[in-house]
C-alpha positions as CSV (number, residue, x, y, z in Angstrom):
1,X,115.2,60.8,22.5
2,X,114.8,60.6,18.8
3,X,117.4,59.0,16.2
4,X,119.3,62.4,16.0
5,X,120.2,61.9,19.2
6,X,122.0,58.2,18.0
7,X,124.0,59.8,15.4
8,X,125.3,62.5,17.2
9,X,125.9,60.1,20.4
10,X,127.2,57.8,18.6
11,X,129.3,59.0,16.0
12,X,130.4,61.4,19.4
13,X,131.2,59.0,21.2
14,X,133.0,56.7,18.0
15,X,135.5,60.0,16.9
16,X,136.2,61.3,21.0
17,X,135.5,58.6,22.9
18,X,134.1,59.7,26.3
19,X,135.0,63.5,26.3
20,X,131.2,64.9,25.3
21,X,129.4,63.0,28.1
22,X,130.0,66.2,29.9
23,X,128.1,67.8,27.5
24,X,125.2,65.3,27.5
25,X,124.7,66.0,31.2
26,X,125.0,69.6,31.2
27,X,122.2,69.5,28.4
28,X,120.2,66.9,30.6
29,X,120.3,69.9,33.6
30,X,119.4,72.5,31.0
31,X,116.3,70.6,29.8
32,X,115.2,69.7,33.3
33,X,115.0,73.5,34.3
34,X,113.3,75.1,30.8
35,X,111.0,72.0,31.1
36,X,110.0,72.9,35.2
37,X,109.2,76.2,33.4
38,X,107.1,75.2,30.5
39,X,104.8,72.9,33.0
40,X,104.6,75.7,35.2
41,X,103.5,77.9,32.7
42,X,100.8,75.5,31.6
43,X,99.5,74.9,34.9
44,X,99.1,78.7,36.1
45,X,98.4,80.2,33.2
46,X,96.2,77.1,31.3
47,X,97.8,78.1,28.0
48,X,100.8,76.5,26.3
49,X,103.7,78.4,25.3
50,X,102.5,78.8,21.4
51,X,99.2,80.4,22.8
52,X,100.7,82.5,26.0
53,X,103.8,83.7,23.6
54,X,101.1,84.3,21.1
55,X,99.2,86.1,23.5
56,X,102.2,88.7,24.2
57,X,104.0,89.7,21.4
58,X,103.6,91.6,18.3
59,X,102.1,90.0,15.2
60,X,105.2,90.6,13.4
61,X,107.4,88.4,16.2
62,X,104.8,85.9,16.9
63,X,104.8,84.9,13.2
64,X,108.6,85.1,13.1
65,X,109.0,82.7,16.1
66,X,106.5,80.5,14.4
67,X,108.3,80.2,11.2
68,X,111.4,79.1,13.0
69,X,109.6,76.4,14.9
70,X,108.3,75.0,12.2
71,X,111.6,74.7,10.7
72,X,113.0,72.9,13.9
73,X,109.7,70.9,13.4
74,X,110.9,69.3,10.0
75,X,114.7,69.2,11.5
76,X,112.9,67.1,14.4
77,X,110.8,65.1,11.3
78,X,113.6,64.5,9.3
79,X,115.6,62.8,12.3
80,X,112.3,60.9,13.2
81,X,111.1,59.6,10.1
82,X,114.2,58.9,8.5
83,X,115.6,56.8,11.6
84,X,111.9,55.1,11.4
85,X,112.9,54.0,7.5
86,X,116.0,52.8,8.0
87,X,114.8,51.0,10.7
88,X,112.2,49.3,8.4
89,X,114.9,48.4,5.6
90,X,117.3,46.8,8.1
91,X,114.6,45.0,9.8
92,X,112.5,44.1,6.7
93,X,114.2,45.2,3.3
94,X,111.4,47.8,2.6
95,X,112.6,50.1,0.6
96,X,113.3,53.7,2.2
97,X,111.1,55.9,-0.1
98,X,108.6,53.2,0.6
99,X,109.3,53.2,4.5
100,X,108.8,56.8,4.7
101,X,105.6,56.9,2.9
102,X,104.6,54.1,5.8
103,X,105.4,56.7,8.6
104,X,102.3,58.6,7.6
105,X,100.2,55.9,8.9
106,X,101.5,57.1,12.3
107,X,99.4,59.5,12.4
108,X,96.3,57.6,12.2
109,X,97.5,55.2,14.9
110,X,97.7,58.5,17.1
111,X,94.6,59.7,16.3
112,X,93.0,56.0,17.1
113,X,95.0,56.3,20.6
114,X,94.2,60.0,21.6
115,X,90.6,58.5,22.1
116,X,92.0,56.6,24.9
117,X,93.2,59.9,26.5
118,X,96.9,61.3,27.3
119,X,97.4,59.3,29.5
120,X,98.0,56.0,27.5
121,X,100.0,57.8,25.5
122,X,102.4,59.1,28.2
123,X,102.1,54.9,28.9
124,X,102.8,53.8,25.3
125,X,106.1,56.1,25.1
126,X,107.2,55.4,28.4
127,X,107.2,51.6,27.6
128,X,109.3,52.3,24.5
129,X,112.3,54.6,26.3
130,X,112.5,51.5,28.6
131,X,112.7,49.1,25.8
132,X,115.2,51.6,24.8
133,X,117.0,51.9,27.4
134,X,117.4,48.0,28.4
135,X,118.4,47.2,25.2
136,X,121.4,49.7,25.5
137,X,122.4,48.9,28.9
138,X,122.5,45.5,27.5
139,X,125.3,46.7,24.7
140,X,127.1,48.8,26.6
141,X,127.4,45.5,29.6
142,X,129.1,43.5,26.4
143,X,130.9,46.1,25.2
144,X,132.9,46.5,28.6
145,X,133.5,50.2,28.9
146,X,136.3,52.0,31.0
147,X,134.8,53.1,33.9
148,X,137.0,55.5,34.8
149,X,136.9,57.1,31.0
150,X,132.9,57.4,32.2
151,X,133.6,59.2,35.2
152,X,136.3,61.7,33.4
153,X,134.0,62.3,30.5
154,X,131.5,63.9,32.9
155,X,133.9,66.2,33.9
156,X,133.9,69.1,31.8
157,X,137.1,69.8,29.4
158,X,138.4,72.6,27.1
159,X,138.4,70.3,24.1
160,X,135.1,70.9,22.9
161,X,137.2,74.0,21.0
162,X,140.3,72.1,19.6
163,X,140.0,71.5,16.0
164,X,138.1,68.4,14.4
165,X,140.6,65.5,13.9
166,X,140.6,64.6,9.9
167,X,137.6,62.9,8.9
168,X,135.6,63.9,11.5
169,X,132.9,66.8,12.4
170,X,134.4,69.2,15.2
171,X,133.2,68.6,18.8
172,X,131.6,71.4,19.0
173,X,129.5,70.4,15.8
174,X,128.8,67.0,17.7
175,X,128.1,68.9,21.2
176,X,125.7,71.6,19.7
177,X,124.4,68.9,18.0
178,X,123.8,67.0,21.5
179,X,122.0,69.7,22.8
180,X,120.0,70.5,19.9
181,X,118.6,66.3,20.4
182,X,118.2,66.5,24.1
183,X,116.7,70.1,24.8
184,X,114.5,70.3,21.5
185,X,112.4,73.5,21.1
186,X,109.1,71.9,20.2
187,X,109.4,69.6,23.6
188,X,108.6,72.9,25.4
189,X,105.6,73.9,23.7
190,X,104.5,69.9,23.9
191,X,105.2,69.8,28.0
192,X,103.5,73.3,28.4
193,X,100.2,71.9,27.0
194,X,100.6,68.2,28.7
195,X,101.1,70.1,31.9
196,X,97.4,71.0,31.7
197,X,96.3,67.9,31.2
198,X,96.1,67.2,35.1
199,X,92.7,67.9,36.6
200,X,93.6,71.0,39.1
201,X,91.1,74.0,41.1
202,X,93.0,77.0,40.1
203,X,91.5,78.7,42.8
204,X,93.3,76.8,45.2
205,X,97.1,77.8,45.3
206,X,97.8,74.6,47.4
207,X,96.5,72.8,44.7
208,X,98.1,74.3,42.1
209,X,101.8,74.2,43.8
210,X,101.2,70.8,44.6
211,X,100.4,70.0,40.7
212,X,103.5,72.0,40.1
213,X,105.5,70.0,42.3
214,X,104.1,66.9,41.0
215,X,105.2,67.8,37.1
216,X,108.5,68.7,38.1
217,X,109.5,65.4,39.8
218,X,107.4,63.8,36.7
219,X,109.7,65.7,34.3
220,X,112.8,65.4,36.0
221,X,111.9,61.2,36.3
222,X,111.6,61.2,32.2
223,X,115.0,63.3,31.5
224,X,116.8,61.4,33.7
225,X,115.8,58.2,32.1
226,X,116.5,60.5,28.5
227,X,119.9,61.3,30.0
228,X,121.2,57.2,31.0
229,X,120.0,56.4,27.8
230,X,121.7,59.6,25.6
231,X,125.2,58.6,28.0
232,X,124.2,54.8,26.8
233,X,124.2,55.6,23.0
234,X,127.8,57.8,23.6
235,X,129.6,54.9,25.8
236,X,128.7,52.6,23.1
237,X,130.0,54.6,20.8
238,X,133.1,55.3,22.7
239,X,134.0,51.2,24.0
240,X,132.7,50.1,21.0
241,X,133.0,52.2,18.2
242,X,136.0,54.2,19.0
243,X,138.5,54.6,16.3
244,X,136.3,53.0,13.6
245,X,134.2,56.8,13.1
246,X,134.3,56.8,9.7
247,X,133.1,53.0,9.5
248,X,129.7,53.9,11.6
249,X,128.7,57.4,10.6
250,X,125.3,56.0,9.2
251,X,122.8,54.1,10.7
252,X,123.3,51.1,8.1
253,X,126.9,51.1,9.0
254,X,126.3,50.7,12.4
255,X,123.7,47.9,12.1
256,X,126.3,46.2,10.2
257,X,129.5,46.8,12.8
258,X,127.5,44.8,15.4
259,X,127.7,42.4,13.6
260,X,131.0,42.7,12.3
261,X,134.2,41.0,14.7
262,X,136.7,43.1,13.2
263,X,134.8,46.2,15.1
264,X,132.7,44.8,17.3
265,X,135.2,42.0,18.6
266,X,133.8,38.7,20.1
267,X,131.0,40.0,21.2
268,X,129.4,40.6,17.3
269,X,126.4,39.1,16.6
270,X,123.2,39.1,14.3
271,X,121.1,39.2,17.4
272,X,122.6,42.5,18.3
273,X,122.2,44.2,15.2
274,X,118.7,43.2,15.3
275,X,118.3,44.4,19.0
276,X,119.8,47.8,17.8
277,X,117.5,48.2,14.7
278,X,114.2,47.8,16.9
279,X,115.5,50.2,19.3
280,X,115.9,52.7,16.3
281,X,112.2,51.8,15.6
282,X,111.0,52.3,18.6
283,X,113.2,55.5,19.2
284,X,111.0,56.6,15.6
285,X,108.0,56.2,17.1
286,X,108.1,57.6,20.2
287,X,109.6,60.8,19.0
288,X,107.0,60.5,16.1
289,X,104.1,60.9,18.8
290,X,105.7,63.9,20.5
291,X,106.4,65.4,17.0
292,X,102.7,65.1,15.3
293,X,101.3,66.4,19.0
294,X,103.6,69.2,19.0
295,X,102.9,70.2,15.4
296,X,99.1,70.7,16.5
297,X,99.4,72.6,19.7
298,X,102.1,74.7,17.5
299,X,99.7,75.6,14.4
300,X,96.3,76.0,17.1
301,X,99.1,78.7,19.2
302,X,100.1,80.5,16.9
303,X,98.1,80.9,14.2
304,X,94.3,80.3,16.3
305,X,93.2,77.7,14.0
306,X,89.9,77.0,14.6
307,X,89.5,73.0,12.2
308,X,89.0,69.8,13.5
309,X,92.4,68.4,15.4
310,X,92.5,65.1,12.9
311,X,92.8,67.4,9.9
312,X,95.3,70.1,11.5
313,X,97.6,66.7,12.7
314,X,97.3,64.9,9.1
315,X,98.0,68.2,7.8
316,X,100.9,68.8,9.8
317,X,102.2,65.3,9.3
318,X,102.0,65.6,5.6
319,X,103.7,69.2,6.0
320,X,106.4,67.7,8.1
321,X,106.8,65.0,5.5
322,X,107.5,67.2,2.0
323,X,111.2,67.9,3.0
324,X,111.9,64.4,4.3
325,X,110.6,63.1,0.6
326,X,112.6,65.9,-0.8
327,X,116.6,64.8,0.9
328,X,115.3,61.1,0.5
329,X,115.1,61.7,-3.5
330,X,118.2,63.7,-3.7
331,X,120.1,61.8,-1.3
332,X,118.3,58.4,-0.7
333,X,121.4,56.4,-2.1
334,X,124.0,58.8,-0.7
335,X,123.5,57.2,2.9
336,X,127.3,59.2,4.5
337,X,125.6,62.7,3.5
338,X,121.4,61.4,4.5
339,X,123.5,60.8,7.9
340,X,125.2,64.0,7.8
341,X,122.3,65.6,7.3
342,X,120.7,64.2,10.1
343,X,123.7,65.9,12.4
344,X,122.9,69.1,11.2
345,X,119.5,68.8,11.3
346,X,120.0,68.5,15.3
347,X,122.4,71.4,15.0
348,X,119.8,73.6,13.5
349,X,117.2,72.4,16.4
350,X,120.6,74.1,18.8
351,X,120.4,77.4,16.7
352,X,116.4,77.2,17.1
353,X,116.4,76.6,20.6
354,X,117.4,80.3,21.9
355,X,113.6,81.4,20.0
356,X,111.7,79.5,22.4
357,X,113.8,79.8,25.7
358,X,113.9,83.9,25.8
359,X,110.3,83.8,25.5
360,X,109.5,80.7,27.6
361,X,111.9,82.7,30.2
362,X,110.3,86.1,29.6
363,X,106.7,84.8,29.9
364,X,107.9,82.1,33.7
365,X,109.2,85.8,35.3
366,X,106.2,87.9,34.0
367,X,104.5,88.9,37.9
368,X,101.1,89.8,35.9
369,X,100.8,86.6,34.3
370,X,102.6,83.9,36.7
371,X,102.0,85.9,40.1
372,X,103.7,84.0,43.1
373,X,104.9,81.0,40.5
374,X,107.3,83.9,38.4
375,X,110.6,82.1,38.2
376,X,112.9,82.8,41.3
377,X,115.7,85.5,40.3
378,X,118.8,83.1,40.2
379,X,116.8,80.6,37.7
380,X,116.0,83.5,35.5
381,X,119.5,84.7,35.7
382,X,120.8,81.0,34.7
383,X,118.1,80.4,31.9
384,X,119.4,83.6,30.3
385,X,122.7,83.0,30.5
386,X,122.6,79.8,28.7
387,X,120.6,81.3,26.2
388,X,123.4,83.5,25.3
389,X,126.2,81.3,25.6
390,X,124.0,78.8,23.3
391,X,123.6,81.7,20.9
392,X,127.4,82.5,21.2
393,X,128.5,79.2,20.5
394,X,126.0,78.4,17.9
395,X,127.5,81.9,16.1
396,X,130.7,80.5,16.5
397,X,129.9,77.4,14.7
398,X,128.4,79.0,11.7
399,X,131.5,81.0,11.5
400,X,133.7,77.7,11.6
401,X,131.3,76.3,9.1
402,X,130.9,79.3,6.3
């Protein structure tokens, strides 16, 4: 639930009102089932999916798959630490390059909280997706959506294909994008290790269904509170935004339509712009915590580094960090195409994704490795089959696009 997922909700939501909720839930479905899989695979196997994937495949393919998750890492980054600047300049006028040079103190806040254990962690970024999530229901109540434009947008439609109205990216840009934000690749290889977090007797298979049982519903709880809050962003979009697209494709723009009457209507005010720009920040930072954890177990999986964790997760925050300095020099006062950016950069985490589901779906039906827990034949049927219609459609796209 990081600020990718605001632009491409948003701006989704603002250019087709509420025909891509469909899409929102379909992805909220997908990432419930590859994430039962990745717990389930930490739990039986005690290694995440860096280390078991790792563990079974060639050196050349194990360092192909990590090159390409590293990428999606500074897609993920670039969403996450740009959304936590803005947020910063709206709130407080700092200026962006200077905002994004404060994110790197994130990462010593982490490491100051991982002494306290995962588990105030999971409490910390709980408490910011409700924060989230009550300012948002709060919009949406003022913004007075159409309830039965709701219920019809969860109902899928052939639309996605129809070409982009001028002006605006395609739907199919915006629903790959939506995917991209609510699946993400490197949330897989972060559930597979928190999985093993739990304190379980492997030798007791009782034990180790109930923990399995007990993750799922855990992981299910979270997406569904991901999902109300991704339908949130796109209903706001739609009943607020809709028909001004062009006038909120950036973050800044927005901030400033909340406030604005001519867009917003009667319900505009300082107050709301303010409540949206803290959500932002608080969006930042909790995806920044799942991003800097991920980056370790990532690097330790792959690649068997053997260092102390605070250098590999400074190091892989300051990693993460190079391209984010990079597009903010080059387009730090272009704020239509840093916004832009951030749309693709959710698309590329859709093109990504396929890399760590065959594996992750290879490795859950393995009988040597997972022995009674292998996947049950229709969910490896399904899990393969969106794979290939994600790869098909994200083919298509880069056909429409070059």
């Amino acid at each position: 639930m990081d600020p990718g997922n605001w632009i491409t909700s948003v701006v989704g939501g603002a250019s087709y009102k509420y025909s891509l909720l469909f899409v929102i839930l379909i992805s909220s479905l997908i990432a419930m089932q590859l994430q039962q899989m990745a717990g389930k695979l930490g739990i039986v196997t005690q290694m995440d999916l860096a280390q078991a994937t790792a563990h079974h495949s060639p050196k050349w393919l194990r360092y192909s798959l990590w090159v390409i998750l590293e990428l999606a890492l500074m897609a993920t980054d670039l969403a996450e630490v740009l959304g936590s600047a803005i947020a910063l300049n709206l709130l407080f006028k700092i200026p962006i390059m200077i905002a994004i040079l404060l994110t790197v103190l994130d990462v010593f806040l982490l490491l100051l909280l991982m002494k306290f254990g995962f588990k105030k962690i999971e409490a910390i970024v709980t408490t910011l997706i409700l924060t989230i999530l009550a300012i948002f229901t709060y919009l949406v109540a003022l913004s007075h959506p159409s309830f039965q434009g709701i219920v019809e947008g969860y109902l899928p439609n052939a639309t996605l294909f129809e070409s982009p109205l001028p002006g605006h990216e395609s739907q199919l840009t915006l629903a790959l994008g939506i995917v991209g934000a609510t699946v993400m690749p490197h949330n897989l290889y972060l559930h597979s290790s928190l999985s093993q977090t739990r304190k379980i007797n492997h030798k007791d298979k009782k034990d180790v269904r109930k923990a399995v049982r007990f993750m799922t519903w855990d992981s299910n709880l979270q997406l569904s509170l991901a999902f109300i809050v991704n339908s949130l962003l796109l209903i706001l979009g739609a009943s607020l935004f809709f028909g001004h697209a062009s006038e909120i494709s950036a973050f800044s723009q927005m901030y400033n339509a909340l406030q604005d009457s001519t867009i917003a209507g009667v319900i505009a005010s300082s107050t709301l712009s303010t409540l949206f720009a803290l959500a932002l920040l608080a969006s930042g930072q909790n995806s920044t915590i799942t991003g800097t954890l991920t980056g370790q177990i990532v690097m330790e999986g792959f690649l068997h580094l053997r260092l102390p964790q605070w250098i590999i997760r400074i190091g892989t925050r300051i990693f993460a960090l190079l391209p984010v300095i990079i597009v903010a020099v080059l387009f730090g006062h272009q704020e239509k195409t840093l916004d832009q950016l951030l749309v693709y950069s959710q698309v590329f985490l859709s093109i990504a994704l396929p890399f760590s589901i065959f594996p992750l779906i290879y490795l859950t039906s393995k009988k040597s490795l997972m022995g009674e827990f292998t996947n049950a034949k229709w969910n490896t049927i399904l899990g393969y089959a969106v794979s290939i219609i994600l790869t098909i459609l994200n083919i298509k796209l880069l056909f429409d696009i070059f």
